[in-house]
Structures are given as C-alpha cells and as structure tokens.
C-alpha positions as CSV (number, residue, x, y, z in Angstrom):
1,X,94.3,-31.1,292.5
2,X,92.0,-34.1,291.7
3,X,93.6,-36.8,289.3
4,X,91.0,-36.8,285.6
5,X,89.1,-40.7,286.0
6,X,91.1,-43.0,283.4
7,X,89.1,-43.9,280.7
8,X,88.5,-47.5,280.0
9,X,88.8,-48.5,276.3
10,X,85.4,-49.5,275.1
11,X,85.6,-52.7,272.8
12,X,82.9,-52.6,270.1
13,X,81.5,-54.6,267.2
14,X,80.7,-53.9,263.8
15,X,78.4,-56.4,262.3
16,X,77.8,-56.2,257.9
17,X,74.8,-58.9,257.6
18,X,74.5,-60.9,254.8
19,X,72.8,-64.3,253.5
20,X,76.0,-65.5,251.9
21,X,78.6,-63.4,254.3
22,X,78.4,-61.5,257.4
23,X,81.1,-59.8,258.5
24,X,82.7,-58.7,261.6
25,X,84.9,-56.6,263.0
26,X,86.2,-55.8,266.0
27,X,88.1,-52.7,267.9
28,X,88.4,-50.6,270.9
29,X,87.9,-46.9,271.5
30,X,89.9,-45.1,273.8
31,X,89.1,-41.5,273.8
32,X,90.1,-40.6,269.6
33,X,92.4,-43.9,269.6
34,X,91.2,-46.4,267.9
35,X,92.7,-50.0,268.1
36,X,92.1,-52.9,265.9
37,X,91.5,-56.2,267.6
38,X,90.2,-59.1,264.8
39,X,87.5,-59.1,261.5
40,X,86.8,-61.7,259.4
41,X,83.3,-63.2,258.3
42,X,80.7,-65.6,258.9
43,X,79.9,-67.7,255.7
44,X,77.6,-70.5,255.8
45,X,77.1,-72.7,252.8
46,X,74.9,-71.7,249.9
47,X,73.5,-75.1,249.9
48,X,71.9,-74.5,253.2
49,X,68.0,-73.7,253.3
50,X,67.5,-70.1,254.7
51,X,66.6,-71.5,258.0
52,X,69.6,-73.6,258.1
53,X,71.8,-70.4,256.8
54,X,70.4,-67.5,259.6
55,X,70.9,-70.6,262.4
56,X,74.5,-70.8,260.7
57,X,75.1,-66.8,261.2
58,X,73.7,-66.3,264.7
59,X,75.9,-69.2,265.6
60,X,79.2,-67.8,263.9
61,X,77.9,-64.3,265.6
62,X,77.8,-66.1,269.1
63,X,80.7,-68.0,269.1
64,X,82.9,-64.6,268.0
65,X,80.7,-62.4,270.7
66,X,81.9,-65.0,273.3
67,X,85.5,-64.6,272.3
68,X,86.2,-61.3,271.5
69,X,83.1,-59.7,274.6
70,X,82.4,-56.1,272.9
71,X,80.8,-54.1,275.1
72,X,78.4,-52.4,272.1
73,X,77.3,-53.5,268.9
74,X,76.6,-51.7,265.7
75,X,75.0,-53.1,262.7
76,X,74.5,-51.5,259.0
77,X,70.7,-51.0,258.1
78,X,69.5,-52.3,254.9
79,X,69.5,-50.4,251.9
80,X,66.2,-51.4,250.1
81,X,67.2,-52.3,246.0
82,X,64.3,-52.6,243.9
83,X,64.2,-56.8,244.5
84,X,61.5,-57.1,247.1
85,X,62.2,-60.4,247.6
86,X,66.3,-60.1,248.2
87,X,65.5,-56.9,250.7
88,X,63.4,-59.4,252.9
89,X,66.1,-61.6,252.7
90,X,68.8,-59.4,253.7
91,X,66.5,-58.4,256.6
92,X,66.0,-61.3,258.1
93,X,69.8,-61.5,258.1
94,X,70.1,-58.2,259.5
95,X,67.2,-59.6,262.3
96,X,70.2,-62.4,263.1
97,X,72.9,-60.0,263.6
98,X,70.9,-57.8,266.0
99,X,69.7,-60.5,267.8
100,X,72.7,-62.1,268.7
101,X,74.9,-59.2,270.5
102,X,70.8,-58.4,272.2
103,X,71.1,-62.0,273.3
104,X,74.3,-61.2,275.2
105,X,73.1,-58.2,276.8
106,X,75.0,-55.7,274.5
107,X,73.3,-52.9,273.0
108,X,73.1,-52.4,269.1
109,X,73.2,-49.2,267.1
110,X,72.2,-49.0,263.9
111,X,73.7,-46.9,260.7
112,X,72.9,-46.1,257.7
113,X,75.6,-46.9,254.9
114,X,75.8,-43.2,253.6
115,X,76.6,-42.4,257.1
116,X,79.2,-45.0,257.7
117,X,81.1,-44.2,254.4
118,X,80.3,-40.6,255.4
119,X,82.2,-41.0,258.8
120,X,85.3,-43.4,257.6
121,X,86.0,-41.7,254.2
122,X,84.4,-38.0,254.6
123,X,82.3,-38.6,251.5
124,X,78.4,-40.4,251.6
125,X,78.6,-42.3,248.1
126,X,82.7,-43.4,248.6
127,X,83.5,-47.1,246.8
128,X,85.0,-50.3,248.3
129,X,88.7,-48.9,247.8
130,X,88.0,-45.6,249.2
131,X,86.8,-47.5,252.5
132,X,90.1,-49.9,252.4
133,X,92.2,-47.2,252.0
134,X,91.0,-45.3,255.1
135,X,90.9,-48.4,257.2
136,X,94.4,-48.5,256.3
137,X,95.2,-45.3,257.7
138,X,92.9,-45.4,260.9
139,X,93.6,-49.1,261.8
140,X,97.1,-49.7,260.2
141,X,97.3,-53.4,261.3
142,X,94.0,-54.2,260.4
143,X,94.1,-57.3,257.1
144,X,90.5,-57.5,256.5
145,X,90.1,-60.5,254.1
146,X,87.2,-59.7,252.5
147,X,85.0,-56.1,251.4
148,X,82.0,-57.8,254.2
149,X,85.1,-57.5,257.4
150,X,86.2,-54.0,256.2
151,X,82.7,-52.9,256.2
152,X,82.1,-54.4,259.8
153,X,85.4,-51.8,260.7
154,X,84.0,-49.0,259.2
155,X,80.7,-50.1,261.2
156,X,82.9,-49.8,264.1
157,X,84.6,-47.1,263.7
158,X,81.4,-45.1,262.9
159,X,80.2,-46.3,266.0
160,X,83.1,-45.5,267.4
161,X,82.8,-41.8,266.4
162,X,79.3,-41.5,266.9
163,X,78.5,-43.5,270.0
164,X,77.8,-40.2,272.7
165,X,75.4,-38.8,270.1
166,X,73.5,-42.4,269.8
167,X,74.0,-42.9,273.8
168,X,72.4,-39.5,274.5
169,X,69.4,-39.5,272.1
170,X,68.0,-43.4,273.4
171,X,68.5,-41.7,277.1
172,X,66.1,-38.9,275.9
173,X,64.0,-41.1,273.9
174,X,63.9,-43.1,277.5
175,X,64.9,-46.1,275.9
C-alpha cells in the first residue's frame, strides 16, 4: 500500500483594483477547505495625481505580497460602463494590480465579475450583501472592512475553485 502525497495548502490572492481603493484578500486552499488568512485595502489619497495614486497601490500591493507570499494571484477584469474615460482609469489600476504579484514571480488569473459572483453566491448578477453573506459562511472568521476586501475574497475563492481549469487551459495554450 503506497501512502496518497499530502497536499500542501496553496495560499492565494484576490486582488479588486480600484483608483480610490484596491482591495485584497488573502486565503489558502487545501483540497475543498478553504482558510482565511487577512483582507483589507489599499487607499491612497484622492489628492494624489494619478501617477502618484497607481505608484501608491503597487506599493501597498508589494509591501502586502511580501508579507502574506501567495503563491497565485487572481485579479477582477474590468467591467467597461459607458464613461470611457473612468474605464481607462480603472485599467490602468487593474495594469498596477497585475503587475505587482508578475513582479514577484506569481502568476495572475483573471475573472470576470459575473463569474466570481457566479462561483461565491451561485447566481451571476448577486448584490454586495448576497457576496457578504456567503463569505460569511465559507470563511466564517473572515471581517472584511470594506465591499473592495470582500470582493478580493470572493476573487480568491473563485480562484480557489477554479484554479485546475485555468492551470490546464494556459498549459494547452503553451503559455
């Protein structure tokens, strides 16, 4: 009789850009278990020149990559709303928080909201509460402290769920 290889909990990061707040959120996946380390947000003042504001995130990103060292990353893609101008915006927030887990070696997935709401509350067009309600029940100790660090977990957590299927279809791609 051979003894099954123990499975190593994989520690991943959600990432929810944003200009004004980006939040995080942390956990670890072992086999279905999921396990909730930290969350919160990165929030740099409003004040701040764009330039100044996306320096402000990847730092906040880098500092909370070099404490917490997930192994993956996953990030929300943008929605586009019909304000050309705040899209671009968002995107070049959304640039920052891929970027930063790239610059530390760890590879990002991207999802689209309707899949992460999809995955966390079983419904694509779910609300706010519907999402804080879940995370309650799937990461009971979890406090996020605002709607941006719940929606890095759910981030997560779709990751989470849907990491083999991501994993296998960059091997095929040869990516």
């Amino acid at each position: 009789m051979t003894a099954l290889p123990i499975r190593q909990p994989i520690r991943i990061i959600g990432i929810d850009p944003g200009l004004r707040r980006t939040g995080w959120g942390v956990i670890e996946a072992e086999g279905n278990r999921l396990i909730y380390v930290a969350c919160g947000s990165v929030e740099p003042p409003d004040d701040l020149p764009l330039s100044s504001r996306l320096l402000a995130i990847h730092e906040g990103l880098a500092a909370i990559l070099s404490s917490h060292r997930p192994t993956e990353a996953a990030v929300e893609q943008t929605f586009v709303n019909k304000d050309g101008v705040a899209t671009l915006k968002l995107g070049q927030a959304r640039g920052v928080a891929m970027l930063a887990p790239a610059m530390f070696g760890i590879s990002v997935a991207e999802y689209a909201p309707n899949q992460v709401k999809k995955t966390v509350v079983g419904a694509g067009h779910a609300d706010k509460q519907q999402i804080a309600m879940m995370l309650k029940i799937l990461l009971p100790k979890a406090e996020p402290p605002s709607a941006d660090a719940a929606d890095a977990l759910a981030i997560a957590i779709t990751h989470a769920h849907h990491r083999q299927s991501t994993a296998l279809r960059l091997k095929v791609a040869g990516l």
